[in-house]
DRENMI-241642 format. One record per residue: x, z, y of N, C-alpha, C, O in turn; residue number from 0. Coordinates in nm, 3 decimals. Layout:
! DRENMI-241642
<r <X; Z; Y>; <X; Z; Y>; <X; Z; Y>; <X; Z; Y>; NUM>,
...
This chain:
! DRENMI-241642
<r <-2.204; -1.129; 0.480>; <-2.086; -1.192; 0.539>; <-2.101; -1.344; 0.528>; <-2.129; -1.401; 0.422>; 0>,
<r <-2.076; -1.413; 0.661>; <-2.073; -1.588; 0.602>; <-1.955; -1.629; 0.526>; <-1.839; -1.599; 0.500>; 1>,
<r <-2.086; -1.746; 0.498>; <-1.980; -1.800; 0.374>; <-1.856; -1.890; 0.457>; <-1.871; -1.974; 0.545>; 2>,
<r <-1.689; -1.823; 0.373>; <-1.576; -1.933; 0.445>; <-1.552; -2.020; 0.373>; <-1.547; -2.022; 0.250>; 3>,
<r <-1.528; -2.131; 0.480>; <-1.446; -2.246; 0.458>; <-1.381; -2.247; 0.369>; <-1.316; -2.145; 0.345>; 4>,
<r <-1.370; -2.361; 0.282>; <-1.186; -2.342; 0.215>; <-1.108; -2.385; 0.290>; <-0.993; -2.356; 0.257>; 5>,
<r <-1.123; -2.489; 0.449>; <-0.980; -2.480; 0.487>; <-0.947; -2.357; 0.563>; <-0.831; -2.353; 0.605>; 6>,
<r <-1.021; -2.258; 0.588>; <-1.032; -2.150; 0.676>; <-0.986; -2.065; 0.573>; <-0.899; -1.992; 0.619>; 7>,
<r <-1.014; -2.037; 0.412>; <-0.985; -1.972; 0.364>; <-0.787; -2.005; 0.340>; <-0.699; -1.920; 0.355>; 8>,
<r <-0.768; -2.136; 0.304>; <-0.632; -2.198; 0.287>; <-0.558; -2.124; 0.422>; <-0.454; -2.064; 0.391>; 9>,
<r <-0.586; -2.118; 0.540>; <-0.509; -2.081; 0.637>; <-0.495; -1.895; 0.666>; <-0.406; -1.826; 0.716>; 10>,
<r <-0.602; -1.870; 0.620>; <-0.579; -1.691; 0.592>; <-0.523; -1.647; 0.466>; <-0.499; -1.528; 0.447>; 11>,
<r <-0.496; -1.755; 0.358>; <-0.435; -1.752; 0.284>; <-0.253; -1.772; 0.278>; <-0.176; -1.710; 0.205>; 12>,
<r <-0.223; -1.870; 0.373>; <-0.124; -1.877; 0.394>; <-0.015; -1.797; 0.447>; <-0.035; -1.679; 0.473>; 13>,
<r <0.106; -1.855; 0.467>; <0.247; -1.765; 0.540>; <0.226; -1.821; 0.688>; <0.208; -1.939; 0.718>; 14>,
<r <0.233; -1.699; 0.784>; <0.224; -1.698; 0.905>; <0.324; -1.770; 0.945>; <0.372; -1.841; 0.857>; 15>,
<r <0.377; -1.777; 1.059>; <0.507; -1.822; 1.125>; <0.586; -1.740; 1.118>; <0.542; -1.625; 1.113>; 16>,
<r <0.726; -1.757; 1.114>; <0.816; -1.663; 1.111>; <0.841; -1.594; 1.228>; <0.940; -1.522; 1.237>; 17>,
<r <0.756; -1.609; 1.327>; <0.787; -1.484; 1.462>; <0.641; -1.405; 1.451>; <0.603; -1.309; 1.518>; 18>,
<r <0.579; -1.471; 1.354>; <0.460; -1.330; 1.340>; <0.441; -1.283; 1.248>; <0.324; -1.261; 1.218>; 19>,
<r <0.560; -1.242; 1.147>; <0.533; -1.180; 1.048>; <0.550; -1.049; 1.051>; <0.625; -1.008; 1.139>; 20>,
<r <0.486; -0.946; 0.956>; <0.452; -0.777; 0.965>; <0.600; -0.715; 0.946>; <0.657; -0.737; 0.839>; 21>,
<r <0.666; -0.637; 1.045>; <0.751; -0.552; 0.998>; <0.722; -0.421; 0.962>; <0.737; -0.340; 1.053>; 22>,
<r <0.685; -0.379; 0.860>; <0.719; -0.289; 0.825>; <0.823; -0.177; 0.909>; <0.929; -0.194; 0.969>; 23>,
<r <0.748; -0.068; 0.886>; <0.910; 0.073; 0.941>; <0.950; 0.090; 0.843>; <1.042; 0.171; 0.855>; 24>,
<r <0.936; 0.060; 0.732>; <1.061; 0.101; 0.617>; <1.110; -0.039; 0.536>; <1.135; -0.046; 0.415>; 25>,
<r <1.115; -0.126; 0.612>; <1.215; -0.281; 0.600>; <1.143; -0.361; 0.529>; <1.209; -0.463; 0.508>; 26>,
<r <1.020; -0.367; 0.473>; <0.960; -0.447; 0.467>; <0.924; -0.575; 0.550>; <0.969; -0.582; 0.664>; 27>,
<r <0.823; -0.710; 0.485>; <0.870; -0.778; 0.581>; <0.765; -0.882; 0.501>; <0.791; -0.939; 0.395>; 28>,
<r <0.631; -0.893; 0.584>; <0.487; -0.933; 0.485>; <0.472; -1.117; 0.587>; <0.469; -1.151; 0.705>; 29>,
<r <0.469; -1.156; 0.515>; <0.430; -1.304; 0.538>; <0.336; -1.352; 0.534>; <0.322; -1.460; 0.590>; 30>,
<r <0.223; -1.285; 0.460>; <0.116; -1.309; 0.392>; <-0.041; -1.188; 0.387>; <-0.033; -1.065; 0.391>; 31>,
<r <-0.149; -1.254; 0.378>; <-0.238; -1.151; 0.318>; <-0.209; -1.105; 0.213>; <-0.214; -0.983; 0.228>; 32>,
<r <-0.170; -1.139; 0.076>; <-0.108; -1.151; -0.038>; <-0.020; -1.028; -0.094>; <-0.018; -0.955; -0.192>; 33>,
<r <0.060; -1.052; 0.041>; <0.188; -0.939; 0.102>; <0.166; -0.862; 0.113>; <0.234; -0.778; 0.055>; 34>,
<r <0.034; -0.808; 0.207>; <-0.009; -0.705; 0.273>; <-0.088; -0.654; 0.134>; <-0.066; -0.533; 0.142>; 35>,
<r <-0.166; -0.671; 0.015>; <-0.228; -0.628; -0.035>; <-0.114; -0.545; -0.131>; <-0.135; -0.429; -0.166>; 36>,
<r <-0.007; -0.609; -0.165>; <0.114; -0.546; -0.255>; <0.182; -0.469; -0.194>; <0.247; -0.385; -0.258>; 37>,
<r <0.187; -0.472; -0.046>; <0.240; -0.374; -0.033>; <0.190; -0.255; 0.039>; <0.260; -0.155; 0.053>; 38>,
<r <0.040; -0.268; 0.095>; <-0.071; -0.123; 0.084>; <-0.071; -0.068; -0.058>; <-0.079; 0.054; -0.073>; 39>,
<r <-0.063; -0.143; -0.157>; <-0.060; -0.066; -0.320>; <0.050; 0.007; -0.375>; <0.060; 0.073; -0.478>; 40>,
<r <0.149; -0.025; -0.265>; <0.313; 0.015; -0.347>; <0.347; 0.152; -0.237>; <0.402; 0.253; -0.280>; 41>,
<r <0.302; 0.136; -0.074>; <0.392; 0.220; -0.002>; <0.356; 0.367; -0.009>; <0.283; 0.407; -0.100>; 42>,
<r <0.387; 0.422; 0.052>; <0.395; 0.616; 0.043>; <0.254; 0.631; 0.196>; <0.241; 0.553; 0.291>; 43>,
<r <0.200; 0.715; 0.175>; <0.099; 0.749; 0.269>; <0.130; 0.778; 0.422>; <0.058; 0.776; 0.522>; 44>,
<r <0.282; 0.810; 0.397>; <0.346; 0.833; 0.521>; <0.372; 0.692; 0.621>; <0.368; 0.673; 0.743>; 45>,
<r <0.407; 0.593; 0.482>; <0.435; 0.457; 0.580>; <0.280; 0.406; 0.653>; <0.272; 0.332; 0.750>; 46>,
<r <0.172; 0.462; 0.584>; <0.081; 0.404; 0.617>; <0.057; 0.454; 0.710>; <0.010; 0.373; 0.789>; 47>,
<r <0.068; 0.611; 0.771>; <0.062; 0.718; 0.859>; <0.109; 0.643; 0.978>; <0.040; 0.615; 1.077>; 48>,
<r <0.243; 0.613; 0.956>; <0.295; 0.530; 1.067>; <0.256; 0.467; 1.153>; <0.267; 0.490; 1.273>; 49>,
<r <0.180; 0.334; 1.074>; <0.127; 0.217; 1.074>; <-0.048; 0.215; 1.139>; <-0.095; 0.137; 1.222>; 50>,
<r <-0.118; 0.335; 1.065>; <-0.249; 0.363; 1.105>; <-0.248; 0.462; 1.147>; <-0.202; 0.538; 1.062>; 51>,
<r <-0.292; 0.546; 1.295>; <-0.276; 0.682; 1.309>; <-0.440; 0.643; 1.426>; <-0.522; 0.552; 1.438>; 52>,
<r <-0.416; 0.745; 1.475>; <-0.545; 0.768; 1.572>; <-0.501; 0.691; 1.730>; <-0.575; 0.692; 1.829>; 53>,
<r <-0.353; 0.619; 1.722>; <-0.345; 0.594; 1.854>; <-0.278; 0.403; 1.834>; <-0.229; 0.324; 1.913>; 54>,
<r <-0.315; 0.398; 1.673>; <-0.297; 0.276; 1.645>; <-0.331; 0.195; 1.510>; <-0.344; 0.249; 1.400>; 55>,
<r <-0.340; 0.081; 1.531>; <-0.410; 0.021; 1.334>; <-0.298; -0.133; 1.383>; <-0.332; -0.237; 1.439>; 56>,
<r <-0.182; -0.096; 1.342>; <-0.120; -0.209; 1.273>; <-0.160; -0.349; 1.225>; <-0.144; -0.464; 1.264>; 57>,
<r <-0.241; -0.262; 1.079>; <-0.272; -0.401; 1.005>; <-0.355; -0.432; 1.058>; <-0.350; -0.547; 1.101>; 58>,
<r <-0.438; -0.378; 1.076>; <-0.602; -0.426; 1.170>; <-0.550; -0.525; 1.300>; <-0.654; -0.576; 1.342>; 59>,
<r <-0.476; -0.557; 1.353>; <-0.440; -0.611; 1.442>; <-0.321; -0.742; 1.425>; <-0.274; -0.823; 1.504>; 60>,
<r <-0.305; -0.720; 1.296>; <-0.197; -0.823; 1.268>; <-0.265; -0.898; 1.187>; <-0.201; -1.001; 1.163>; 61>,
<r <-0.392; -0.893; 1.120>; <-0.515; -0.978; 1.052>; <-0.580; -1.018; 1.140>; <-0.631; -1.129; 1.132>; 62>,
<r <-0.596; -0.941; 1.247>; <-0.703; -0.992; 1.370>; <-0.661; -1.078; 1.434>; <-0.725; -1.177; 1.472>; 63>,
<r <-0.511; -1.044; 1.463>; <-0.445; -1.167; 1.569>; <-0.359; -1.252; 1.533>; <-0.311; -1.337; 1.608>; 64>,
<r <-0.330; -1.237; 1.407>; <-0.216; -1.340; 1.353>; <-0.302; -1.425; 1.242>; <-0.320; -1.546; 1.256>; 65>,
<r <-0.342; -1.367; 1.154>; <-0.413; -1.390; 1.050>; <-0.545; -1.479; 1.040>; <-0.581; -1.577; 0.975>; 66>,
<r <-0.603; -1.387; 1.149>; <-0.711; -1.445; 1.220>; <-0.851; -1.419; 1.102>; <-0.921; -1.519; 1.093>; 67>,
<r <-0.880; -1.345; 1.047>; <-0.964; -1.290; 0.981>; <-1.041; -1.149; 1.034>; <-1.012; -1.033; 1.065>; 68>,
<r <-1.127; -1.213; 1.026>; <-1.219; -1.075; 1.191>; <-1.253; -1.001; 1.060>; <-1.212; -0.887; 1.043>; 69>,
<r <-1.327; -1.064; 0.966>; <-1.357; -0.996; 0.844>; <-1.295; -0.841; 0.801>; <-1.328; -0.725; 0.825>; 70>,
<r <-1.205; -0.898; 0.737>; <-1.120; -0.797; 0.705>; <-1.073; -0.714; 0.794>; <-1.108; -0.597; 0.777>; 71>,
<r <-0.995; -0.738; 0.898>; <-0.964; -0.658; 1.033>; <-1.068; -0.498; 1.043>; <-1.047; -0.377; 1.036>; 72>,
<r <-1.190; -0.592; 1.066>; <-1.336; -0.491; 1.096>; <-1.326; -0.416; 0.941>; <-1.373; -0.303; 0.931>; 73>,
<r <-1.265; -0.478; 0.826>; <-1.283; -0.365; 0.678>; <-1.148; -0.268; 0.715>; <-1.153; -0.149; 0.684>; 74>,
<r <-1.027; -0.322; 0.783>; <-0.940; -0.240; 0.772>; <-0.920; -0.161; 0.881>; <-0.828; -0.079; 0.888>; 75>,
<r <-1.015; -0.181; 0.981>; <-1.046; -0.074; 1.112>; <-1.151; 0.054; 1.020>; <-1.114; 0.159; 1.072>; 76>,
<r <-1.231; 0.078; 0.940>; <-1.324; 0.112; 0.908>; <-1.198; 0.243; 0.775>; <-1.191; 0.363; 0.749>; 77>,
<r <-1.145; 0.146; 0.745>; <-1.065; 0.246; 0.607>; <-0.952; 0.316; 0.655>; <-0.858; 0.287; 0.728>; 78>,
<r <-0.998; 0.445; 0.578>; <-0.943; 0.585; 0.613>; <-0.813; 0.626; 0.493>; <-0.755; 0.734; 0.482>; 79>,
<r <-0.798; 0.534; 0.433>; <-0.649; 0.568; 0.358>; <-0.607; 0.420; 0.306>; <-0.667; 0.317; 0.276>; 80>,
<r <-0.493; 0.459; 0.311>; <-0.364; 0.358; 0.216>; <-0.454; 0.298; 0.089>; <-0.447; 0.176; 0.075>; 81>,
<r <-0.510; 0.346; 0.026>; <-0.592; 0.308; -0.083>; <-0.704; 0.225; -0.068>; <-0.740; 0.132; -0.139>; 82>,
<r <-0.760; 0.274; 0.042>; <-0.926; 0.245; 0.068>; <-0.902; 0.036; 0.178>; <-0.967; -0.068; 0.186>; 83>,
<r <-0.779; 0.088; 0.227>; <-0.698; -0.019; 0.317>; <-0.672; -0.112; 0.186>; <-0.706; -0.230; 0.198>; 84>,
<r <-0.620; -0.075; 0.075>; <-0.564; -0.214; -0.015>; <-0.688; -0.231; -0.101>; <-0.682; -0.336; -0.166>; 85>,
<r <-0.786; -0.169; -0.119>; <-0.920; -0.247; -0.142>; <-0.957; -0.349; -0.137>; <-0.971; -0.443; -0.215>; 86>,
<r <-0.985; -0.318; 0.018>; <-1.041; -0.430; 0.125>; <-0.979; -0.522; 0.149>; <-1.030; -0.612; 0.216>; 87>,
<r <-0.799; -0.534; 0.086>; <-0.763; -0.668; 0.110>; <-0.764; -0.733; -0.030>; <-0.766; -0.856; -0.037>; 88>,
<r <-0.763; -0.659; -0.142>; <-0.803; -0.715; -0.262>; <-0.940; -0.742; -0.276>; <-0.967; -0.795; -0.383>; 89>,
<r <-0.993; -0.730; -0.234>; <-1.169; -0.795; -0.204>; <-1.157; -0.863; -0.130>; <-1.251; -0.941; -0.143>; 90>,
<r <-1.092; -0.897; -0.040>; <-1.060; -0.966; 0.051>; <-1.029; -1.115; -0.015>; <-1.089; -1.223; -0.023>; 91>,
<r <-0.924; -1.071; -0.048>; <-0.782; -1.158; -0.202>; <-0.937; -1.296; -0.282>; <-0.965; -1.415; -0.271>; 92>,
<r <-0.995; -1.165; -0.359>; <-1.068; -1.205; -0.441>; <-1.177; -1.350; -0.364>; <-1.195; -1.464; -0.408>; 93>,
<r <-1.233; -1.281; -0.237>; <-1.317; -1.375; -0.208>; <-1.226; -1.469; -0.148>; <-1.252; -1.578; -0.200>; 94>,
<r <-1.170; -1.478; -0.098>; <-1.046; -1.589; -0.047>; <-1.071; -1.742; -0.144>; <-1.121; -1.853; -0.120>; 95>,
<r <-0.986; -1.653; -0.300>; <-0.975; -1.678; -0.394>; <-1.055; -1.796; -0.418>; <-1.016; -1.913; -0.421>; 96>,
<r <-1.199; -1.744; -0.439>; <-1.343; -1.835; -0.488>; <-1.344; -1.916; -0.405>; <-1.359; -2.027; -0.456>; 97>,
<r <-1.333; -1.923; -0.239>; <-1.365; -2.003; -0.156>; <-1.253; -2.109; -0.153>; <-1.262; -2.207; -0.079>; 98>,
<r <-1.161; -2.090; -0.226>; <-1.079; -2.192; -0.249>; <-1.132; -2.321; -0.356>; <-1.120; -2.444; -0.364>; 99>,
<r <-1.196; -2.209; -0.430>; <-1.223; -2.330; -0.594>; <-1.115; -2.285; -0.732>; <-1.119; -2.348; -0.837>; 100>,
């Protein structure tokens, strides 16, 4: 994977705009990569069901197009559960992290 930016990492790090942030179907309400990693770790398999099914990928699309992290997107197109999904954004998290300093 290339190596990111830190200002590239600072901006996938950050809070989106407030007309593109993740709603949740059960009232949630994610601002953040940050967001999204706490709350793939907290929700029920069903919310994720919702969210990822065979005729749609949510998060994969709200990292891709809001977020703007192809990276991750392509890890969270690839993962097959709620679990395997908050991985990849805590690895995600982590390398962010370093590329900050």
């Amino acid at each position: 994977m290339p190596r990111i930016l830190k200002q590239d990492a600072r901006k996938m790090f950050g809070n989106v705009p407030d007309e593109y942030v993740f709603r949740c179907c059960d009232g949630r309400i994610l601002t953040n990569m940050l967001e999204l990693g706490v709350a793939l770790g907290s929700m029920s398999d069903e919310i994720f069901a919702f969210h990822v099914n065979q005729g749609k990928n949510d998060f994969t699309n709200w990292v891709r197009d809001i977020i703007r992290d192809d990276g991750l997107a392509g890890d969270l197109l690839k993962a097959t559960s709620r679990k395997q999904a908050a991985n990849r954004v805590a690895e995600r998290l982590a390398i962010l992290k370093k590329a900050l300093g």
